[in-house]
Biopython code that builds the backbone (N, CA, C, O; Angstrom):
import numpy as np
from Bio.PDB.StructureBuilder import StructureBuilder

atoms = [
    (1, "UNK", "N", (-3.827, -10.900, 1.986)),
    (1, "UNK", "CA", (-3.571, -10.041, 0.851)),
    (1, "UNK", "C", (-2.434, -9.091, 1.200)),
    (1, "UNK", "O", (-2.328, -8.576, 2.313)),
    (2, "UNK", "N", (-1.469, -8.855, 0.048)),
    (2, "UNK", "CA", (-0.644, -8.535, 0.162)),
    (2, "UNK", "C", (-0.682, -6.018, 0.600)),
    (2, "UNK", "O", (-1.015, -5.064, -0.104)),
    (3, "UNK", "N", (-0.318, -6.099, 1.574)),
    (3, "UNK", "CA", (-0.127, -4.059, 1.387)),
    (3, "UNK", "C", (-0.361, -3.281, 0.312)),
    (3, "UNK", "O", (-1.257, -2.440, 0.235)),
    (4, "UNK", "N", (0.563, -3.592, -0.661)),
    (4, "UNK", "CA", (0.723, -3.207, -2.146)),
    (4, "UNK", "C", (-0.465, -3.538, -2.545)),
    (4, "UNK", "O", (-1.228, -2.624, -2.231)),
    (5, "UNK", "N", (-1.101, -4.505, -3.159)),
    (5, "UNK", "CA", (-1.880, -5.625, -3.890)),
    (5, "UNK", "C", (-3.498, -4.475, -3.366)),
    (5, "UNK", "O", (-4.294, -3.948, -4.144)),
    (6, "UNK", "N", (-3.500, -4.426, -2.088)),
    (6, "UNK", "CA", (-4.679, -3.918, -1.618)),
    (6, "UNK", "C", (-4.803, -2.279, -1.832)),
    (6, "UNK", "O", (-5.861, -1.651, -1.874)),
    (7, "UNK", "N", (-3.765, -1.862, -1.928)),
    (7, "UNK", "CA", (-3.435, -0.549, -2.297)),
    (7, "UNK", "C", (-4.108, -0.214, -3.134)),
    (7, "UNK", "O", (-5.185, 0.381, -3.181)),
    (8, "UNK", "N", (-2.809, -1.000, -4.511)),
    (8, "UNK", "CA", (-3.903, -0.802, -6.214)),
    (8, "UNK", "C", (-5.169, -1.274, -6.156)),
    (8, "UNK", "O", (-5.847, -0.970, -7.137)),
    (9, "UNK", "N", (-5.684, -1.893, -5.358)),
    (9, "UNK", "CA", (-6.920, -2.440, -5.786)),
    (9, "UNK", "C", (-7.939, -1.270, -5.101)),
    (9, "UNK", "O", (-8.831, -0.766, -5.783)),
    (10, "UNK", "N", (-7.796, -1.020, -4.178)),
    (10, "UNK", "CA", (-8.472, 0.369, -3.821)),
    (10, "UNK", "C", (-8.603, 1.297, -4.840)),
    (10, "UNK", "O", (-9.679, 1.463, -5.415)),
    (11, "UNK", "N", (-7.297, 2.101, -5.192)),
    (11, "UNK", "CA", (-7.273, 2.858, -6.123)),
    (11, "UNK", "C", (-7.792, 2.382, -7.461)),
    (11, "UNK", "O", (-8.676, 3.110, -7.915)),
    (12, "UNK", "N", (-7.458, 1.327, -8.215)),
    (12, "UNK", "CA", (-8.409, 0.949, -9.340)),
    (12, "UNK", "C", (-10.198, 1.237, -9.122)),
    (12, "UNK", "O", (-11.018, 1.638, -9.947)),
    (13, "UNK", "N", (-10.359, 0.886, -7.805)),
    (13, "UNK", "CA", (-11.942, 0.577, -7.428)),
    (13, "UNK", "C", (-12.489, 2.488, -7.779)),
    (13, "UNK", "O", (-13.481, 2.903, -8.379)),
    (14, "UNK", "N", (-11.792, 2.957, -7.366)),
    (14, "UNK", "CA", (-12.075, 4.175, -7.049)),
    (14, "UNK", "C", (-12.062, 5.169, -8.151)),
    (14, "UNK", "O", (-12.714, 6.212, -8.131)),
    (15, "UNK", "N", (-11.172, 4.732, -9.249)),
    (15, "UNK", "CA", (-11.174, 5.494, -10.014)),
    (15, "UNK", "C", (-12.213, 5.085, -11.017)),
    (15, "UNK", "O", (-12.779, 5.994, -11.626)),
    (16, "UNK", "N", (-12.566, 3.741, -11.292)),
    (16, "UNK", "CA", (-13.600, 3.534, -11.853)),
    (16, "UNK", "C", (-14.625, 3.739, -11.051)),
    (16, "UNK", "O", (-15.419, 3.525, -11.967)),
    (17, "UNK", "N", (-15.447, 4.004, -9.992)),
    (17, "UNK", "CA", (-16.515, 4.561, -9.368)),
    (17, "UNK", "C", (-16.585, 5.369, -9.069)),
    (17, "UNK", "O", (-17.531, 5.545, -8.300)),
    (18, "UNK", "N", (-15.802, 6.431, -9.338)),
    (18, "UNK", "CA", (-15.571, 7.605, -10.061)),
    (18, "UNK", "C", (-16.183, 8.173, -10.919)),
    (18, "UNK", "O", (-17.031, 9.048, -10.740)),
    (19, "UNK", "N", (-15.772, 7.682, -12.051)),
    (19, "UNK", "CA", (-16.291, 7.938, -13.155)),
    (19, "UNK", "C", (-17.387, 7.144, -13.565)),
    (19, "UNK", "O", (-17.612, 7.427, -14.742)),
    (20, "UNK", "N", (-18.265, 6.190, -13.111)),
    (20, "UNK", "CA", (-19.278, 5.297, -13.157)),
    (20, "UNK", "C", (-20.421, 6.405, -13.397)),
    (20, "UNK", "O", (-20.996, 6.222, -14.470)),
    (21, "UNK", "N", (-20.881, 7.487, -12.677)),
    (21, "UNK", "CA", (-21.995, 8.163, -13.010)),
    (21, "UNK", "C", (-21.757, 8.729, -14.032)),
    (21, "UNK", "O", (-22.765, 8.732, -14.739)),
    (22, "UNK", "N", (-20.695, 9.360, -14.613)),
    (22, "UNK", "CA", (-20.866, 10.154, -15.909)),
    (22, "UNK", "C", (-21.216, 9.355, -17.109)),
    (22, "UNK", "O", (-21.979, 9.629, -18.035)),
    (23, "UNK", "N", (-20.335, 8.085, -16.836)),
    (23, "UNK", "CA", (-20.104, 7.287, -18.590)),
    (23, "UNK", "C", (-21.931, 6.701, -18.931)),
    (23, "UNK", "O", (-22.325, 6.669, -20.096)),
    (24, "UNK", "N", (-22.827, 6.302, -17.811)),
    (24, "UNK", "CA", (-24.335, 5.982, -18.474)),
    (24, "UNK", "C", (-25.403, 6.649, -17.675)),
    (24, "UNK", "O", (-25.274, 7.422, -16.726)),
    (25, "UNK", "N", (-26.222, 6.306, -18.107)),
    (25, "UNK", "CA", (-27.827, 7.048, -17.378)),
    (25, "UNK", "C", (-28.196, 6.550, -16.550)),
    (25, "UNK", "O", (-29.006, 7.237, -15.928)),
    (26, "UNK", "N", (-27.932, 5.129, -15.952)),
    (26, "UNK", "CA", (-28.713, 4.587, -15.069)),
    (26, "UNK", "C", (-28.600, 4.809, -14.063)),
    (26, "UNK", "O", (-27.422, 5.145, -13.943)),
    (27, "UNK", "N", (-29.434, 4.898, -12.433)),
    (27, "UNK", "CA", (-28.839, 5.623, -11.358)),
    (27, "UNK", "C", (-27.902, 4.172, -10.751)),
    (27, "UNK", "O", (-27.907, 2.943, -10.829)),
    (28, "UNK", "N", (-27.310, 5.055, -10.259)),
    (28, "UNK", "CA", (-26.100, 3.796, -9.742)),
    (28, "UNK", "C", (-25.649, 2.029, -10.558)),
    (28, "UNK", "O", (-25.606, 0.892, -10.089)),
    (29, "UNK", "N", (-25.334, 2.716, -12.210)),
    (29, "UNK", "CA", (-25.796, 1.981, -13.409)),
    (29, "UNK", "C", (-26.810, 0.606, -13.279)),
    (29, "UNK", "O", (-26.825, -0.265, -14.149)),
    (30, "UNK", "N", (-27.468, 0.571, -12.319)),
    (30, "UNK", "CA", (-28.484, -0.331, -12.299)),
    (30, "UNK", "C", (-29.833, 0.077, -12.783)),
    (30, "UNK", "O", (-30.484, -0.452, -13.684)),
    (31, "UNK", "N", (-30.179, 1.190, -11.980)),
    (31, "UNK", "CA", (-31.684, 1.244, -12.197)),
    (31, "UNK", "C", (-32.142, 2.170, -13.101)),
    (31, "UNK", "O", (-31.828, 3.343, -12.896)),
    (32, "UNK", "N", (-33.068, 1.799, -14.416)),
    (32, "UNK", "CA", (-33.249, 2.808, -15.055)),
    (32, "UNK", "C", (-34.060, 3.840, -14.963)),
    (32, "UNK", "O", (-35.154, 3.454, -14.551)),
    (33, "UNK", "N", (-34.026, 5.173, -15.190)),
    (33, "UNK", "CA", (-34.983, 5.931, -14.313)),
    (33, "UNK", "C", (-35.217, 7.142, -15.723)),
    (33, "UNK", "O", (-34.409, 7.291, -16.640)),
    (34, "UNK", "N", (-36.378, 7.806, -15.578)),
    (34, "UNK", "CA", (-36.569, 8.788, -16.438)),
    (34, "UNK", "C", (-36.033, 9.663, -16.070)),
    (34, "UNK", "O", (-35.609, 9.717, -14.916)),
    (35, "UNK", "N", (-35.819, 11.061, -17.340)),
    (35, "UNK", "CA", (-35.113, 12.323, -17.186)),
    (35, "UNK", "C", (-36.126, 12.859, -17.756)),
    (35, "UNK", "O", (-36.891, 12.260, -18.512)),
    (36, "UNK", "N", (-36.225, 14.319, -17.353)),
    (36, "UNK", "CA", (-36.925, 15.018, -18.201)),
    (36, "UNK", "C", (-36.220, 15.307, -20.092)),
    (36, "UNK", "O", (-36.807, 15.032, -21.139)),
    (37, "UNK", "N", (-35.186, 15.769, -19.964)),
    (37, "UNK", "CA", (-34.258, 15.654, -21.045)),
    (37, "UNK", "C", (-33.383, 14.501, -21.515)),
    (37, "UNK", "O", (-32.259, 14.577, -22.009)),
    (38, "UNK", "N", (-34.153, 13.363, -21.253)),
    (38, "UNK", "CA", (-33.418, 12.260, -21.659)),
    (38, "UNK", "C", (-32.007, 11.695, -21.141)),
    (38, "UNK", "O", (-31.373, 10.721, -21.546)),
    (39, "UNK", "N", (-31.678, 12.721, -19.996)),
    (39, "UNK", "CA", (-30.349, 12.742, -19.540)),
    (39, "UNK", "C", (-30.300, 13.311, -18.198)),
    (39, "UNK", "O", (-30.873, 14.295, -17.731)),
    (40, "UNK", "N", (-29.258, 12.236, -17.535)),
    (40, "UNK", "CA", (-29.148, 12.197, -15.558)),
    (40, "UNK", "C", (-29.353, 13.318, -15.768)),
    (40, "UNK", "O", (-29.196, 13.724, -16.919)),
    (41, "UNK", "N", (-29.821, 14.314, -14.620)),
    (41, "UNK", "CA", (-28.966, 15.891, -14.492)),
    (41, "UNK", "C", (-27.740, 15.946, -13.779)),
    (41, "UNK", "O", (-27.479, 14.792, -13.442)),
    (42, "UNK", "N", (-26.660, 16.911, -13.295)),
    (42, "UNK", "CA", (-25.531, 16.757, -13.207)),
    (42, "UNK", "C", (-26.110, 16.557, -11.417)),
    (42, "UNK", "O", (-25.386, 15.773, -10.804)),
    (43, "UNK", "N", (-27.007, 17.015, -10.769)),
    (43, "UNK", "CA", (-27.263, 16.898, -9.337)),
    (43, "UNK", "C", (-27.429, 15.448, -9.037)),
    (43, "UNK", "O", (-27.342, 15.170, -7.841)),
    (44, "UNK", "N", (-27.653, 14.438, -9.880)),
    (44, "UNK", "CA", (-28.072, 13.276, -9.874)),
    (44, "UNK", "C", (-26.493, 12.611, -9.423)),
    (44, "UNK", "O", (-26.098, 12.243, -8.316)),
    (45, "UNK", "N", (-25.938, 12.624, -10.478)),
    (45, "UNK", "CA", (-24.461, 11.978, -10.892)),
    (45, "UNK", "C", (-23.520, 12.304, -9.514)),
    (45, "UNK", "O", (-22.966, 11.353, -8.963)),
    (46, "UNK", "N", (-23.295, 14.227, -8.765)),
    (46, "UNK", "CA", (-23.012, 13.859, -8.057)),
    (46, "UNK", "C", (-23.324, 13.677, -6.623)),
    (46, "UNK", "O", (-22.552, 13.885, -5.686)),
    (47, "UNK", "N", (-24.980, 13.119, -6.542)),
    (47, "UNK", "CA", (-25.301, 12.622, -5.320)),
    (47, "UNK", "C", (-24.606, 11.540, -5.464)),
    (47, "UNK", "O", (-23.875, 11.252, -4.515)),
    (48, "UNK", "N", (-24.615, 10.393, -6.965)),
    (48, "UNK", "CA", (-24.174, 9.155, -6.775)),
    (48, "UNK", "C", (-22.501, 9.287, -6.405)),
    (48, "UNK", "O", (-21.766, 8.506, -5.800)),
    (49, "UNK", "N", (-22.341, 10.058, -6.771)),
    (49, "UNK", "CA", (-20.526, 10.364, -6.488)),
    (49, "UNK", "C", (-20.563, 10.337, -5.323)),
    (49, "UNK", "O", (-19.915, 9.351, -4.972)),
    (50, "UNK", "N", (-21.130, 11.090, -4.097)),
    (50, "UNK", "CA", (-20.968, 10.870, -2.724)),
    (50, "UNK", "C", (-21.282, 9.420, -2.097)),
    (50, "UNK", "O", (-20.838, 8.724, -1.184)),
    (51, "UNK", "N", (-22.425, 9.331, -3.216)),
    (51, "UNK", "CA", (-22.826, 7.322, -2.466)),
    (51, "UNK", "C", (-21.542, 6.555, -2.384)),
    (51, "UNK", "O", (-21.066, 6.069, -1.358)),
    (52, "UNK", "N", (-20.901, 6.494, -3.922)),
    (52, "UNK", "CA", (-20.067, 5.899, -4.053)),
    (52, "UNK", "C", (-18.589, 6.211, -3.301)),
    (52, "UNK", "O", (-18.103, 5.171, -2.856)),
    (53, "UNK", "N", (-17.898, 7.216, -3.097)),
    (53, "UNK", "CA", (-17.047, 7.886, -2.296)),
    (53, "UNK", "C", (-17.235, 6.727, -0.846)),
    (53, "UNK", "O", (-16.456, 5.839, -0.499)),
    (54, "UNK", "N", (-18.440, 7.104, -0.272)),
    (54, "UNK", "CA", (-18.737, 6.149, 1.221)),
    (54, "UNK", "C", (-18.089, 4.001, 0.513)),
    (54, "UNK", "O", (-17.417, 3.108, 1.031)),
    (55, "UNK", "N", (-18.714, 4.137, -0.622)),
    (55, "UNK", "CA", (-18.202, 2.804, -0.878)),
    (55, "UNK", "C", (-16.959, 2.254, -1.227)),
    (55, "UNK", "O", (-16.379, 1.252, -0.809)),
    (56, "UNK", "N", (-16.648, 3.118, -2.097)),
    (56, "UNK", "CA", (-14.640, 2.707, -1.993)),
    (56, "UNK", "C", (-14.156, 3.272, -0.532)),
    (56, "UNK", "O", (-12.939, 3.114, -0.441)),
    (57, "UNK", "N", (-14.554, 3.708, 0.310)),
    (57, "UNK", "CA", (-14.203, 4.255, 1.871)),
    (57, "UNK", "C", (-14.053, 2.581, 2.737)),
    (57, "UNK", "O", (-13.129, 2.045, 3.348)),
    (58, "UNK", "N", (-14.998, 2.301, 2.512)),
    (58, "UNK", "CA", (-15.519, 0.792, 2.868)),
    (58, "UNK", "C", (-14.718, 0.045, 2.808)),
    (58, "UNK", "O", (-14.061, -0.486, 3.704)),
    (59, "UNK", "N", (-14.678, -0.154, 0.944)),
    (59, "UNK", "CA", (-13.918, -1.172, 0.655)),
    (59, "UNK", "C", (-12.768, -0.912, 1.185)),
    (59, "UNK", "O", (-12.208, -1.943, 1.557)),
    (60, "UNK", "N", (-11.912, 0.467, 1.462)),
    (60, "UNK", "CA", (-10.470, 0.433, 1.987)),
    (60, "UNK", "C", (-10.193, 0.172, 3.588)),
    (60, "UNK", "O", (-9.159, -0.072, 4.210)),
    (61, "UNK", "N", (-11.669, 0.340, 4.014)),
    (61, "UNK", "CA", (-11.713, 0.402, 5.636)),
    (61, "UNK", "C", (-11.657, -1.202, 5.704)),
    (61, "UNK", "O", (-10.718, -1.572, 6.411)),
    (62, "UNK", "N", (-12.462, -2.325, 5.122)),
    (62, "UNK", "CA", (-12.490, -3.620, 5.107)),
    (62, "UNK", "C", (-10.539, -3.883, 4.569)),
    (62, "UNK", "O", (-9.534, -3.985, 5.273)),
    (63, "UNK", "N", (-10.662, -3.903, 3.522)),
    (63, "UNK", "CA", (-9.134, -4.372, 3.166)),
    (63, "UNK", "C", (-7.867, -3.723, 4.290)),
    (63, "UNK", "O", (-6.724, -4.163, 4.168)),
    (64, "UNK", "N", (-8.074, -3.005, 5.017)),
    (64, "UNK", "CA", (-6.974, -2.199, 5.684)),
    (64, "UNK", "C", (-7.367, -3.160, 7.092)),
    (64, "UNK", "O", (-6.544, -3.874, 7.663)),
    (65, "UNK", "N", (-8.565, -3.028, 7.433)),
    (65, "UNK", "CA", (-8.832, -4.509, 8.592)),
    (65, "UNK", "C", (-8.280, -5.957, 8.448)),
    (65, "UNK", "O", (-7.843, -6.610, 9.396)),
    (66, "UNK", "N", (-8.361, -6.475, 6.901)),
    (66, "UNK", "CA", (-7.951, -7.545, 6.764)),
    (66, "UNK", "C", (-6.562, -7.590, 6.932)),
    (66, "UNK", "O", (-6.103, -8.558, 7.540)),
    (67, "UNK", "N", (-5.696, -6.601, 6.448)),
    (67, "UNK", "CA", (-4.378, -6.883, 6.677)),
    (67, "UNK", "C", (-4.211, -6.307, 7.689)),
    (67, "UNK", "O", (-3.024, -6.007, 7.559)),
    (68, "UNK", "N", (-4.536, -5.880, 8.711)),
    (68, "UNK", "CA", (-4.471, -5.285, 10.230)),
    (68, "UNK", "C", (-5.167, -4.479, 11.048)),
    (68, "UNK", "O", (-6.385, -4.469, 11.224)),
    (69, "UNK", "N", (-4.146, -3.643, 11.658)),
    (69, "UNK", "CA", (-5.130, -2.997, 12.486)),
    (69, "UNK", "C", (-5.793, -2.122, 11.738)),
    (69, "UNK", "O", (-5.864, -2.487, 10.565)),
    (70, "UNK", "N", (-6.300, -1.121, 11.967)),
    (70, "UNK", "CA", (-7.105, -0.396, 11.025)),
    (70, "UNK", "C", (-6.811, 1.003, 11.965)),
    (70, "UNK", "O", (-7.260, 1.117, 13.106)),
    (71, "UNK", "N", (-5.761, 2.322, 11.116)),
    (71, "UNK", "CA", (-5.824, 3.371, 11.703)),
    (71, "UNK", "C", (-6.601, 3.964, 11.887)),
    (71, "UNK", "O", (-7.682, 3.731, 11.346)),
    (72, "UNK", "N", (-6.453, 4.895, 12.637)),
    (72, "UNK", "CA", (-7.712, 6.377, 13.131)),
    (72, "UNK", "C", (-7.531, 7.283, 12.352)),
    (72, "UNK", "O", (-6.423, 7.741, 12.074)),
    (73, "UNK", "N", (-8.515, 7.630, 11.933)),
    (73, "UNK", "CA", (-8.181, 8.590, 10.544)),
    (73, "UNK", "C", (-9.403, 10.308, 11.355)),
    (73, "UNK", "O", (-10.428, 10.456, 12.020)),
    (74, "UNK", "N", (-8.495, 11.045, 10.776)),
    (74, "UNK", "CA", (-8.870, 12.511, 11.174)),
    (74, "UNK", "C", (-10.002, 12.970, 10.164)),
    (74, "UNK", "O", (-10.587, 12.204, 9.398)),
    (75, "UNK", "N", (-10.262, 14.547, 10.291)),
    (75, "UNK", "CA", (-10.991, 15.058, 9.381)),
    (75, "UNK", "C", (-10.383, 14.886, 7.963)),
    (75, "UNK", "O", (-10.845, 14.533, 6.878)),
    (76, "UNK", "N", (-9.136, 15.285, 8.418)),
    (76, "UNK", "CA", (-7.854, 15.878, 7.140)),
    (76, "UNK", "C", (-8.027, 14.711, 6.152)),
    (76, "UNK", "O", (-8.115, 14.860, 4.934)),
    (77, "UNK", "N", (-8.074, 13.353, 6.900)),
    (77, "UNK", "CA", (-7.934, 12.710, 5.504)),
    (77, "UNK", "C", (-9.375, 12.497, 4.802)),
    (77, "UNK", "O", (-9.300, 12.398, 3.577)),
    (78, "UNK", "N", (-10.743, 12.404, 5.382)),
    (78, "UNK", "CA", (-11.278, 12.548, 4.488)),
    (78, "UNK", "C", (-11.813, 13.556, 4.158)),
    (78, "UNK", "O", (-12.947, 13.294, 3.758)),
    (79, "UNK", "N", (-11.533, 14.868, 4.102)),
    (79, "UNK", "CA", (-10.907, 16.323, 3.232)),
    (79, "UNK", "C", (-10.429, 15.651, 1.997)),
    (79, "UNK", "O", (-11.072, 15.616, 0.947)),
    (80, "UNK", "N", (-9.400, 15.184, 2.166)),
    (80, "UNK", "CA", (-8.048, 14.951, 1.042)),
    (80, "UNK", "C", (-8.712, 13.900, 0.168)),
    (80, "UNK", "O", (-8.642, 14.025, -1.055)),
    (81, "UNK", "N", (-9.277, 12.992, 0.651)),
    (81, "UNK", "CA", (-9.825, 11.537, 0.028)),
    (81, "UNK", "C", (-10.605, 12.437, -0.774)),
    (81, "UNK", "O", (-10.258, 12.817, -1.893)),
    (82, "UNK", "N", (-11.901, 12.848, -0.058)),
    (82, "UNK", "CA", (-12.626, 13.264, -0.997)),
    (82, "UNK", "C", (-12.388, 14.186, -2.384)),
    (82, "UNK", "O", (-12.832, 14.181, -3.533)),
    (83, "UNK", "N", (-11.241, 15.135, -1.452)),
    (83, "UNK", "CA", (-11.080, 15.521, -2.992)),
    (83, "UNK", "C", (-10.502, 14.833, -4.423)),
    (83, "UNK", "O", (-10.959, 15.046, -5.546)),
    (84, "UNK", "N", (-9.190, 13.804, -4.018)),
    (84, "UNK", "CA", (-9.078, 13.279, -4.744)),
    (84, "UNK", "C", (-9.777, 12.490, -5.255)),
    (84, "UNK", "O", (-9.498, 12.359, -6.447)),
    (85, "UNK", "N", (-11.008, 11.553, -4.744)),
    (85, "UNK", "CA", (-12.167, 11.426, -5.867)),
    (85, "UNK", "C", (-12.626, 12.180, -6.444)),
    (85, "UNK", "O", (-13.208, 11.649, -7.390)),
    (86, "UNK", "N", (-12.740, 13.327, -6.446)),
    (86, "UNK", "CA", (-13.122, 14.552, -7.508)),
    (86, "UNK", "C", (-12.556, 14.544, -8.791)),
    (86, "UNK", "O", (-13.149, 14.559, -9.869)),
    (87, "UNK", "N", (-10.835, 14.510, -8.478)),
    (87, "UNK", "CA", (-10.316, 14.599, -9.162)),
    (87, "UNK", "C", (-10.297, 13.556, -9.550)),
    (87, "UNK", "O", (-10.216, 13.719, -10.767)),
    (88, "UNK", "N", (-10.328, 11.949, -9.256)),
    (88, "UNK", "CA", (-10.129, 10.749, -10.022)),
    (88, "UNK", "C", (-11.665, 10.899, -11.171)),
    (88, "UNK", "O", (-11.722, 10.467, -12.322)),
    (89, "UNK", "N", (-12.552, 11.487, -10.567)),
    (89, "UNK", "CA", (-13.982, 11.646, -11.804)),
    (89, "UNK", "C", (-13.985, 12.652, -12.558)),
    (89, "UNK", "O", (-14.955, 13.151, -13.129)),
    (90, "UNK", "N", (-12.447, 13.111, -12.589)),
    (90, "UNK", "CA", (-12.523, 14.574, -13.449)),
    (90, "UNK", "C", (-12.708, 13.700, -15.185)),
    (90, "UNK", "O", (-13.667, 14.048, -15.873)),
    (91, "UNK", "N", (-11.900, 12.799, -15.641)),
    (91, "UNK", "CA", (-12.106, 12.409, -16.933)),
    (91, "UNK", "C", (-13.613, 12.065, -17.392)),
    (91, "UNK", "O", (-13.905, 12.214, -18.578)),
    (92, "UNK", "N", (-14.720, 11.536, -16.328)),
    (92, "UNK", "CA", (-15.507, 11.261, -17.284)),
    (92, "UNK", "C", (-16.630, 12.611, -16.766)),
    (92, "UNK", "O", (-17.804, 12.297, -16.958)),
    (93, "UNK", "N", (-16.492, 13.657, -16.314)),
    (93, "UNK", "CA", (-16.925, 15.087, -16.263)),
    (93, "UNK", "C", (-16.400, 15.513, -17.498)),
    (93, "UNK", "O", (-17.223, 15.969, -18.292)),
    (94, "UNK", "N", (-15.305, 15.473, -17.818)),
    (94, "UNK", "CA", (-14.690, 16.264, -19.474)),
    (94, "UNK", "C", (-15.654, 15.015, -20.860)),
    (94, "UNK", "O", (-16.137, 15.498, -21.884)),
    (95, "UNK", "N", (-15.705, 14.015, -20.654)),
    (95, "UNK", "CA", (-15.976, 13.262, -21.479)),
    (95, "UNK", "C", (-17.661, 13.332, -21.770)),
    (95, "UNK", "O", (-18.113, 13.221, -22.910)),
    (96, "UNK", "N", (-18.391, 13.505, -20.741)),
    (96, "UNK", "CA", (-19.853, 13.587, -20.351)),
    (96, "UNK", "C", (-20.189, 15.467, -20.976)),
    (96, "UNK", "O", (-21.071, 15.795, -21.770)),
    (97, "UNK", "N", (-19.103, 16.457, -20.253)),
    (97, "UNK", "CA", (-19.770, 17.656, -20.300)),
    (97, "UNK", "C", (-19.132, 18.587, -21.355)),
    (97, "UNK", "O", (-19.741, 19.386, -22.067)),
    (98, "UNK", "N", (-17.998, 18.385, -21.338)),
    (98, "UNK", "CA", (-16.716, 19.707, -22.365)),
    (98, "UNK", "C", (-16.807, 18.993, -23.900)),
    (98, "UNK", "O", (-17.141, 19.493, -24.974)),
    (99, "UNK", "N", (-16.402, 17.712, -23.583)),
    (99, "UNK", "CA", (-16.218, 17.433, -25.278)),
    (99, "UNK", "C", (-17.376, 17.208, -26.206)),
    (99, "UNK", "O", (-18.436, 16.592, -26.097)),
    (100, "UNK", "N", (-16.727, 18.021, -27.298)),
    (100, "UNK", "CA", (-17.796, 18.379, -28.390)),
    (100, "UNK", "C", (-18.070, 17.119, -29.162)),
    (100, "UNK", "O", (-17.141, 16.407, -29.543)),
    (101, "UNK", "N", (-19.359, 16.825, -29.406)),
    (101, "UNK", "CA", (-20.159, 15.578, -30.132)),
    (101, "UNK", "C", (-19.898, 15.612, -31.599)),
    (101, "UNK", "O", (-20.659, 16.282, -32.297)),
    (102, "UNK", "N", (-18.828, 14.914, -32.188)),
    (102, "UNK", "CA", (-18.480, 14.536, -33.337)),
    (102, "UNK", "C", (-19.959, 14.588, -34.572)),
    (102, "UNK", "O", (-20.899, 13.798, -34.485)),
    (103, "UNK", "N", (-19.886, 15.380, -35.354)),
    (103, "UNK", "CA", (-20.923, 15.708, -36.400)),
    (103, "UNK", "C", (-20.970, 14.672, -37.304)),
    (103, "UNK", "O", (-21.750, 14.717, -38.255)),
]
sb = StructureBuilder()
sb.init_structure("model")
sb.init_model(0)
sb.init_chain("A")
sb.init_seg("    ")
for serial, (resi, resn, name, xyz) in enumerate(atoms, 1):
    if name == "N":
        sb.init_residue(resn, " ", resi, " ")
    sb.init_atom(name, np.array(xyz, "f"), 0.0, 1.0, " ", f" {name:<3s}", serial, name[0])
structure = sb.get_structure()
């Protein structure tokens, strides 16, 4: 697989598992689970955000093996990683929590 090719495909992965806990109810959209209010609570969504974070980590640690060696990575970058998954799940946080429900 091509540098590039594995790149976007990371980043696609990530930005949709990202936003995977906000858009439905199910925990890790598989399993369905009760709410008291009919709805995840927000502590739920981002435990799954950290699950998932470790899993696009994976997937980039596997694809970065396949095409070679695989660098040593510091604190700093996953500081930085993580935040930018924050920010890649910022759209479905606005979509789930800010925007107002059409009457």
């Amino acid at each position: 697989m091509d540098v590039n090719v594995a790149s976007w495909l990371v980043i696609a992965v990530a930005i949709a598992l990202a936003n995977l806990p906000f858009f439905n109810d199910k925990v890790l959209a598989l399993v369905p689970a009760r709410w008291s209010n009919e709805a995840k609570p927000l502590y739920v969504r981002l435990a799954e955000m950290i699950g998932l974070y470790f899993v696009v980590g994976a997937i980039g640690m596997a694809l970065e093996a396949q095409i070679g060696t695989r660098f040593p990575q510091t604190w700093e970058f996953y500081a930085i990683s993580a935040c930018l998954f924050l920010v890649l799940g910022f759209p479905g946080f606005i979509v789930r929590y800010l925007r107002r429900p059409r009457d």
